[in-house]
C-alpha positions in Angstrom: 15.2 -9.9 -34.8 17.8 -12.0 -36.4 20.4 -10.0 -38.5 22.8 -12.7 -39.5 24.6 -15.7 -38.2 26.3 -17.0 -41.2 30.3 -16.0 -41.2 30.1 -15.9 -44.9 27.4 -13.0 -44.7 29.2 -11.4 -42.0 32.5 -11.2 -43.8 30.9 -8.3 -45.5 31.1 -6.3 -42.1 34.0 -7.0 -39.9 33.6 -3.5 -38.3 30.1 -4.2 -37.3 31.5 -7.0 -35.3 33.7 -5.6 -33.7 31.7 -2.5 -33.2 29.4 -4.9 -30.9 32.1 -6.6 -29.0 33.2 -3.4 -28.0 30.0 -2.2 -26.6 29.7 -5.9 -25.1 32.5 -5.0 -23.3 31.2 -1.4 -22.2 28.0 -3.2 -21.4 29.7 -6.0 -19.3 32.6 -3.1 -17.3 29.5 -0.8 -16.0 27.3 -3.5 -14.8 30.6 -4.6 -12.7 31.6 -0.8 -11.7 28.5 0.6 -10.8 27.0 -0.8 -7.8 25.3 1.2 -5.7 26.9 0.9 -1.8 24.1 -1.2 0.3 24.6 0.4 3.9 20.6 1.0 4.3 18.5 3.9 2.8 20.0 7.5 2.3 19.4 9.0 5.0 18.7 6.3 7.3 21.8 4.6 8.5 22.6 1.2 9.1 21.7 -0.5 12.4 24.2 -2.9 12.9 27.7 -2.1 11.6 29.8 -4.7 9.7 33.1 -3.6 10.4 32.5 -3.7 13.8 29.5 -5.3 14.7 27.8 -2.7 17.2 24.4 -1.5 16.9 23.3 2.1 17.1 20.0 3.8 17.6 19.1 7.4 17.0 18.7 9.4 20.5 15.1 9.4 20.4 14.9 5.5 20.9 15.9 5.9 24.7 14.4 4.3 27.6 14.2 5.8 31.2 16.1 9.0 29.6 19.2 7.0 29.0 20.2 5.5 25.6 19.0 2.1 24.8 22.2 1.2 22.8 24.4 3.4 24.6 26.2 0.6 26.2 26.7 -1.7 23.3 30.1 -0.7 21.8 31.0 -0.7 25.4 33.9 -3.8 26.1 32.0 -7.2 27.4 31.1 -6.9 31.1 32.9 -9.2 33.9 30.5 -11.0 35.8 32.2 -11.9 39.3 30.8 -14.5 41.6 28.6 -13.1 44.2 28.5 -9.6 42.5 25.4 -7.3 43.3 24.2 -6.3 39.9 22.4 -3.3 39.0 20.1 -2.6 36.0 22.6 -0.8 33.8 25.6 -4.1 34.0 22.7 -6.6 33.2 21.5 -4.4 30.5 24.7 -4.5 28.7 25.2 -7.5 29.3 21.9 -8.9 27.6 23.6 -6.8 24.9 26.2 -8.9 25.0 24.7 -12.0 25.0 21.2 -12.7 24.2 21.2 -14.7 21.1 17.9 -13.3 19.6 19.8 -10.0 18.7 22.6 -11.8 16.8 19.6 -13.6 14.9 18.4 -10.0 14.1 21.7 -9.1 13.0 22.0 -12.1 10.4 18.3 -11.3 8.8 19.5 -8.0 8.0 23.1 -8.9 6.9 21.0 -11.6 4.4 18.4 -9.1 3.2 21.3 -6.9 2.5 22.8 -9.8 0.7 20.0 -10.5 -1.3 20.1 -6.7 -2.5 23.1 -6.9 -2.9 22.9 -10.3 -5.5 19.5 -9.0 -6.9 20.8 -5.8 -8.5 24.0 -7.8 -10.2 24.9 -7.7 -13.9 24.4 -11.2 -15.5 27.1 -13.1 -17.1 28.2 -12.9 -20.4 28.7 -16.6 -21.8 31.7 -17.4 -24.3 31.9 -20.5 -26.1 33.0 -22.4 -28.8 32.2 -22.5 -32.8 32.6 -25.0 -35.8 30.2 -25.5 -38.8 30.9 -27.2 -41.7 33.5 -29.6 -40.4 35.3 -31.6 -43.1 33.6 -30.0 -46.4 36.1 -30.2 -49.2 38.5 -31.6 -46.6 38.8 -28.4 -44.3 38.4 -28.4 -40.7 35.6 -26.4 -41.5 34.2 -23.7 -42.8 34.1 -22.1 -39.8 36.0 -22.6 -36.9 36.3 -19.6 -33.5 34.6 -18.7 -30.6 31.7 -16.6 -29.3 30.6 -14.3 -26.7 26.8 -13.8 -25.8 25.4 -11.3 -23.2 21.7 -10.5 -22.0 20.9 -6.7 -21.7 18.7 -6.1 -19.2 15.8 -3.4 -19.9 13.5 -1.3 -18.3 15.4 -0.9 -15.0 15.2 -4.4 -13.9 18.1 -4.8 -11.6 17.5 -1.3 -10.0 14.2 -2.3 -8.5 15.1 -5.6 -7.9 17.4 -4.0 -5.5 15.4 -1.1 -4.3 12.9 -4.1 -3.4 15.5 -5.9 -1.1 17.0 -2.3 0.4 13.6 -1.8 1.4 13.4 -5.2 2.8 16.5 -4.3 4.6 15.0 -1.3 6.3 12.5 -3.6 7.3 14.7 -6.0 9.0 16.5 -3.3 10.7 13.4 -1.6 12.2 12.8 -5.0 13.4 15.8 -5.4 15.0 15.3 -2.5 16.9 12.0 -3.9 17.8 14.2 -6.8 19.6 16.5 -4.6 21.5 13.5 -3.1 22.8 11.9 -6.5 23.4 15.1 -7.8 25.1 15.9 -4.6 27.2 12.2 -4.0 28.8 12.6 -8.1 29.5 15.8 -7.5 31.5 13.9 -4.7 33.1 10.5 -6.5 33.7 12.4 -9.4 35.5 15.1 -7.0 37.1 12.3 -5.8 39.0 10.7 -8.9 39.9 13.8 -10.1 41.2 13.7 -6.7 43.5 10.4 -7.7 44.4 11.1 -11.3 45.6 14.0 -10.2 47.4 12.2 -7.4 49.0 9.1 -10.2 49.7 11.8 -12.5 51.3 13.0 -10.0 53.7 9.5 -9.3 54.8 8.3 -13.4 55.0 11.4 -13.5 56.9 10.4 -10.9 59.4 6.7 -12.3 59.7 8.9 -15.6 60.7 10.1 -14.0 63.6 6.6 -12.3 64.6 5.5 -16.3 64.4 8.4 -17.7 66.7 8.1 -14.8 69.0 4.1 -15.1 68.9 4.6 -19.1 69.7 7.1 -18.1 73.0 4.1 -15.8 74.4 1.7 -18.1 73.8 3.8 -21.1 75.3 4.4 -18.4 78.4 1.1 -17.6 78.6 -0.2 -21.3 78.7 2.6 -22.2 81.7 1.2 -19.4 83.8 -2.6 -20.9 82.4 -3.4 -17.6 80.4 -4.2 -20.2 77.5 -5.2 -23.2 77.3 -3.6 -26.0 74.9 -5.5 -25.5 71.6 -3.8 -22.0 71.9 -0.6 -23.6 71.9 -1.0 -25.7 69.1 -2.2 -23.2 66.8 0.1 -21.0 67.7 2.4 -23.9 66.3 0.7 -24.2 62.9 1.2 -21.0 62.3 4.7 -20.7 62.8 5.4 -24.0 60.7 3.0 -22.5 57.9 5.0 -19.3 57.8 8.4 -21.4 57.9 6.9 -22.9 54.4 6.1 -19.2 53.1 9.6 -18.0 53.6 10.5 -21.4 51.9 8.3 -20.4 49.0 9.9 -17.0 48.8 13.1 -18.3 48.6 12.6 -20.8 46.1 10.7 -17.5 44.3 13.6 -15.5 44.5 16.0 -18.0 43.1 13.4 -19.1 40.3 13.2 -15.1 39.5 17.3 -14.7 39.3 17.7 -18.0 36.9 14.8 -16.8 34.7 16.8 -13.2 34.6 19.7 -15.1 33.8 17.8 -16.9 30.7 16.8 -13.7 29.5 20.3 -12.1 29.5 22.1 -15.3 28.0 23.9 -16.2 30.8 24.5 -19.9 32.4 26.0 -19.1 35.2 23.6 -18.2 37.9 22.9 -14.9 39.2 23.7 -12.8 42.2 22.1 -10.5 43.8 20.8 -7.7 42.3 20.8 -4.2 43.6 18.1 -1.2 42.7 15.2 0.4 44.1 11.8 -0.7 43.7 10.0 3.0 45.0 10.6 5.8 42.4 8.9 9.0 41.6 5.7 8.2 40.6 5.0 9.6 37.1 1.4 10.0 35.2 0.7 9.4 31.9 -1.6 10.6 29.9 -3.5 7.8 27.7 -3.3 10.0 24.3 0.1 11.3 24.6 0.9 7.9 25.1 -0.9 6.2 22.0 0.4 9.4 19.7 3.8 8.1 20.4 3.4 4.8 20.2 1.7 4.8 17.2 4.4 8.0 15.5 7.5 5.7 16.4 6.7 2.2 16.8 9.6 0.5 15.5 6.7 -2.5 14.8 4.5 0.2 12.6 7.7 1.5 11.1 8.8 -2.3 9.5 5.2 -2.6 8.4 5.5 0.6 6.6 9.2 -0.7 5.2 7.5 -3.6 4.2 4.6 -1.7 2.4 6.8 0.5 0.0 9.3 -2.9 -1.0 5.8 -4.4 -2.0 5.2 -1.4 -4.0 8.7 -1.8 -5.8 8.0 -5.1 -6.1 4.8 -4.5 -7.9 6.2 -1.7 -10.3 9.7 -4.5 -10.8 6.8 -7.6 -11.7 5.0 -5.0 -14.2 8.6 -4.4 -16.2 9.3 -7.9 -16.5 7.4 -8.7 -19.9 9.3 -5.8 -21.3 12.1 -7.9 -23.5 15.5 -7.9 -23.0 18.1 -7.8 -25.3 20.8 -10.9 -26.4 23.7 -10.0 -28.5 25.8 -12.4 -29.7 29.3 -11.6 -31.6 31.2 -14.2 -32.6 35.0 -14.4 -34.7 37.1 -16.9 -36.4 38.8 -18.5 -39.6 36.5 -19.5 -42.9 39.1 -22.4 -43.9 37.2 -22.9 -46.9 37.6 -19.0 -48.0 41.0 -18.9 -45.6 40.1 -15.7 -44.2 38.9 -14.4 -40.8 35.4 -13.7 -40.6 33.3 -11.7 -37.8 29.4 -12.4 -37.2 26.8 -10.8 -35.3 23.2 -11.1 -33.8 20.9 -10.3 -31.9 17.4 -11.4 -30.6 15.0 -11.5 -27.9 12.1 -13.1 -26.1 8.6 -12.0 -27.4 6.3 -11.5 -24.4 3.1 -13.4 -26.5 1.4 -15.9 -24.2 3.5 -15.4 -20.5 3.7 -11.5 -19.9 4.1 -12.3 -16.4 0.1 -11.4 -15.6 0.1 -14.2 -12.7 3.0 -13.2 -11.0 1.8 -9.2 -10.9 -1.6 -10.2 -10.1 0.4 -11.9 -6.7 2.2 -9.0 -6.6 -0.8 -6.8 -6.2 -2.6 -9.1 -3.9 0.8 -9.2 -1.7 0.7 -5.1 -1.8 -3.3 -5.0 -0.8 -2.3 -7.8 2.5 0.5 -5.5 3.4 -1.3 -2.4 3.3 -4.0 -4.2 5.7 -0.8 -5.5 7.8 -0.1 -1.5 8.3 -3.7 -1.0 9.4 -3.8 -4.1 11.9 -0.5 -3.5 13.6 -2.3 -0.1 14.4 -4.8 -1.7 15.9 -3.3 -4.4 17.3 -1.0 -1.6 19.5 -3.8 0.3 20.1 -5.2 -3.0 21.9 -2.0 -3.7 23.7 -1.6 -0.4 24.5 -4.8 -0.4 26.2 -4.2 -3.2 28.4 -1.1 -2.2 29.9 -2.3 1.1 30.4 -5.3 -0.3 32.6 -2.4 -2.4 34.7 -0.4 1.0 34.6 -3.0 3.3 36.3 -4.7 0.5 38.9 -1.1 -0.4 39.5 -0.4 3.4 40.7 -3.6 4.2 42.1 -3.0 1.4 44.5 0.8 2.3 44.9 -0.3 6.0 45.4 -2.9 4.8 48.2 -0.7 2.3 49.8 2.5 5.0 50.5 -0.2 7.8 51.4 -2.7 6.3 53.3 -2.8 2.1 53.8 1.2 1.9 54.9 1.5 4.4 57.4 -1.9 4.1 58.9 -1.4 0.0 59.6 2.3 1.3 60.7 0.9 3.4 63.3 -1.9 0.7 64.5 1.4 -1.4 65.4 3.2 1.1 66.8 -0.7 2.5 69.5 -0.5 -1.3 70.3 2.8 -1.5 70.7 2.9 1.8 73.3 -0.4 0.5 74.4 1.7 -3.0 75.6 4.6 -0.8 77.1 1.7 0.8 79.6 -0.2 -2.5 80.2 -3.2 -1.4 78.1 -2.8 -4.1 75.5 -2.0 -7.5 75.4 1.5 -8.8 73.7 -1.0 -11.0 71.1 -2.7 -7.8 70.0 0.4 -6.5 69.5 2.2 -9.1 67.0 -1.5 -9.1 65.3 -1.0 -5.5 64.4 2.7 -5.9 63.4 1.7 -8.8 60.9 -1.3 -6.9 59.4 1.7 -4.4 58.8 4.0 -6.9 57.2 1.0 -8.8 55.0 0.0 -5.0 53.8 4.1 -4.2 52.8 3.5 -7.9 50.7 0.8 -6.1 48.4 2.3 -3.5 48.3 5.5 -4.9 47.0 3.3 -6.8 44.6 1.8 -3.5 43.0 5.2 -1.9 43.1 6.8 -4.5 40.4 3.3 -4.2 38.6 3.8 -0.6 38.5 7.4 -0.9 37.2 6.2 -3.7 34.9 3.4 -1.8 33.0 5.4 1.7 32.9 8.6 -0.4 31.1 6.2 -2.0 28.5 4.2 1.5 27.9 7.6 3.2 27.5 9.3 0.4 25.4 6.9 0.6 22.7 4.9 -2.6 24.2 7.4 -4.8 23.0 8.3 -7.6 25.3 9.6 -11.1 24.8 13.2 -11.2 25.2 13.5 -14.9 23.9 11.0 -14.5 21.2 12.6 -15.0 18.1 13.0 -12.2 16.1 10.0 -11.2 13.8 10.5 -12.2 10.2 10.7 -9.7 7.2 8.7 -11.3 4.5 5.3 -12.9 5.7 4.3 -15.9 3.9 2.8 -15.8 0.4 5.2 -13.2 -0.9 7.0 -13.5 -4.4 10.6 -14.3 -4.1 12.7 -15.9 -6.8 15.7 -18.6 -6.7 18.3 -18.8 -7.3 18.7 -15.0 -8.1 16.3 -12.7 -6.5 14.1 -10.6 -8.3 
């Protein structure tokens, strides 16, 4: 649609011209005044704060009924040599420093920054004029300057941007989804340190039943109550059991450096302090799976993810729709020696490329989301189920070991050990009974952390990992424009 670019023509209308630079003007002042503020989705609050840096959760997103984030905006922990830590100071401080969550941090600060350029007004370009130079001996017949700007239709920019807020959403829920991942990790392994220190203690105590079993045995075979074999068995199994409080040691320090890799720490770890033995609390398999599946923080991203491929499909079908160039220029007509104005405008005609590739991508993306949606339900049904089967053989078998196993093989020791004291039983019958008591507290020890294990993941949301990288928004295959997003 060409209306004129000749400054002769255009002399006939100098109000025209400047009629259009004025609204070039308007055009150019709202597209730099009007930006929407990109601090997430009404409603929905930002994760991670810039100003400050902290991260916040809504109360529901809690953890053994204290806030997961709680502690975040809390100042940096001290860790002192050879101080006992408990689960709360290693919790914040995995806040503090596991790197994963500052990597969650920057993909939302860049998907807010690619909102943020996506929805901005292009440039107007300006430039320089001069036609007819040297006829009849004039610098021209036209000599000035010109401004051009593109008018962007049909909402462009505004679902160019809703695509990448979504996108935001996305890469906050997925953030959360690595707090969660970090903090049941620190809880997993807090526990398993418990459990090697509690398993240390008892190999240490079975130690003792050896050396004290190899003193009878030596008595016994100087007064010729046993014969030499006797003795050297009795030696075996004390050097054996010397190597299985070895092992537990070398466990125990193994489990404290692996806790310290989790939180982000170098330096090495303490001891930590906590109890294994708490109130043992049933669940019940669908209350479980209808909250995992209402507040997933994994579903939710899906779900973000499925509406900005939505936008992205409506922004792809609006993209043939034209948009506007105007053009205004002004000068000097040397050869009539009088300022002139001109004016035009034009656009691209959507004849061959209407963009039907790029929405037909667009659609496919939408249709391989929405299946995304479906198989992250699934997929957490699946894991759900698992650690629910640890979770309930993990308790029956705690249940039965503090009811029934434990004190029953505590008691055998003890008749033995009463037996001994009125020369009804034999010193050897007794230490047997004491290390059947001991090897019983071992498995039990070992379903304890299971217990503690499975009930953290179930409660977490399943998410576990704490040195995972943090989840991506966009999945391969998705549209995504350079060097302005779209």
């Amino acid at each position: 649609m060409k209306i004129s670019h000749s400054p002769r023509a255009c002399n006939r209308l100098p109000v025209l011209g400047i009629i259009a630079l004025a609204l070039l003007f308007i055009f150019t002042s709202c597209a730099s005044h009007n930006l929407p503020s990109l601090g997430g989705q009404p409603g929905q609050g930002a994760l991670f704060e810039p100003e400050n840096g902290t991260i916040a959760a809504s109360p529901e997103q809690t953890g053994e009924g204290k806030p997961l984030f709680g502690g975040v905006s809390s100042p940096e922990p001290v860790l002192t040599e050879g101080e006992a830590l408990s689960l709360s100071k290693l919790e914040a401080l995995a806040r503090q420093h596991n790197p994963t969550l500052a990597q969650a941090k920057a993909q939302i600060q860049s998907e807010h920054a690619k909102a943020l350029e996506a929805g901005l007004y292009p440039n107007p370009v300006i430039g320089y004029i001069g036609e007819q130079i040297s006829v009849r001996g004039t610098v021209g017949e036209f000599q000035g300057g010109f401004i051009r700007q593109k008018i962007v239709t049909a909402g462009k920019l505004r679902l160019s941007r809703e695509k990448y807020q979504a996108r935001a959403s996305a890469a906050e829920l997925l953030a959360l989804a690595q707090m969660y991942r970090v903090i049941n990790a620190v809880r997993m392994q807090f526990y398993r340190t418990l459990g090697a220190e509690r398993k240390l203690e008892v190999q240490q105590e079975l130690l003792e039943t050896a050396e004290d079993r190899q003193v009878t045995v030596q008595e016994m075979f100087n007064v010729g109550q046993a014969n030499r074999a006797d003795l050297h068995q009795t030696r075996v199994l004390r050097q054996a059991q010397l190597l299985n409080v070895q092992q537990a040691e070398n466990d125990l320090a193994m489990e404290r450096e692996t806790l310290g890799a989790i939180i982000g720490l170098l330096q090495p770890l303490g001891e930590v302090t906590g109890k294994l033995e708490a109130p043992l609390r049933h669940l019940v398999w669908e209350e479980a799976l209808e909250r995992l599946l209402a507040e997933s923080p994994e579903l939710a991203a899906a779900h973000a993810n499925l509406k900005a491929d939505e936008i992205m499909v409506q922004r792809e079908k609006v993209e043939p729709i034209p948009n506007l160039f105007i053009e205004g220029s002004a000068g000097r007509n040397f050869e009539a020696s009088e300022t002139v104005y001109g004016v035009r405008a034009f656009v691209e005609v959507p004849l061959f490329d209407w963009n039907q590739g790029t929405i037909r991508q667009a659609k496919a993306d939408w249709r391989r989301q929405r299946n995304e949606v479906r198989r992250t339900e699934l997929s957490l049904r699946q894991s759900l189920a698992d650690w629910f089967r640890r979770f309930r053989t993990a308790l029956q078998k705690v249940t039965e070991y503090q009811n029934v196993i434990l004190p029953q093989s505590e008691q055998r020791y003890v008749t033995r050990l009463k037996s001994y004291r009125a020369d009804r039983e034999t010193w050897p019958g007794v230490l047997e009974a004491q290390q059947d008591f001991f090897h019983r507290g071992l498995i039990y020890i070992d379903q304890l952390v299971a217990w503690r294990q499975a009930q953290v993941a179930i409660d977490g949301f399943l998410l576990v990992g704490g040195l995972e990288p943090p989840a991506g928004v966009v999945p391969p295959g998705h549209i995504d424009s350079v060097p302005k997003p779209r």
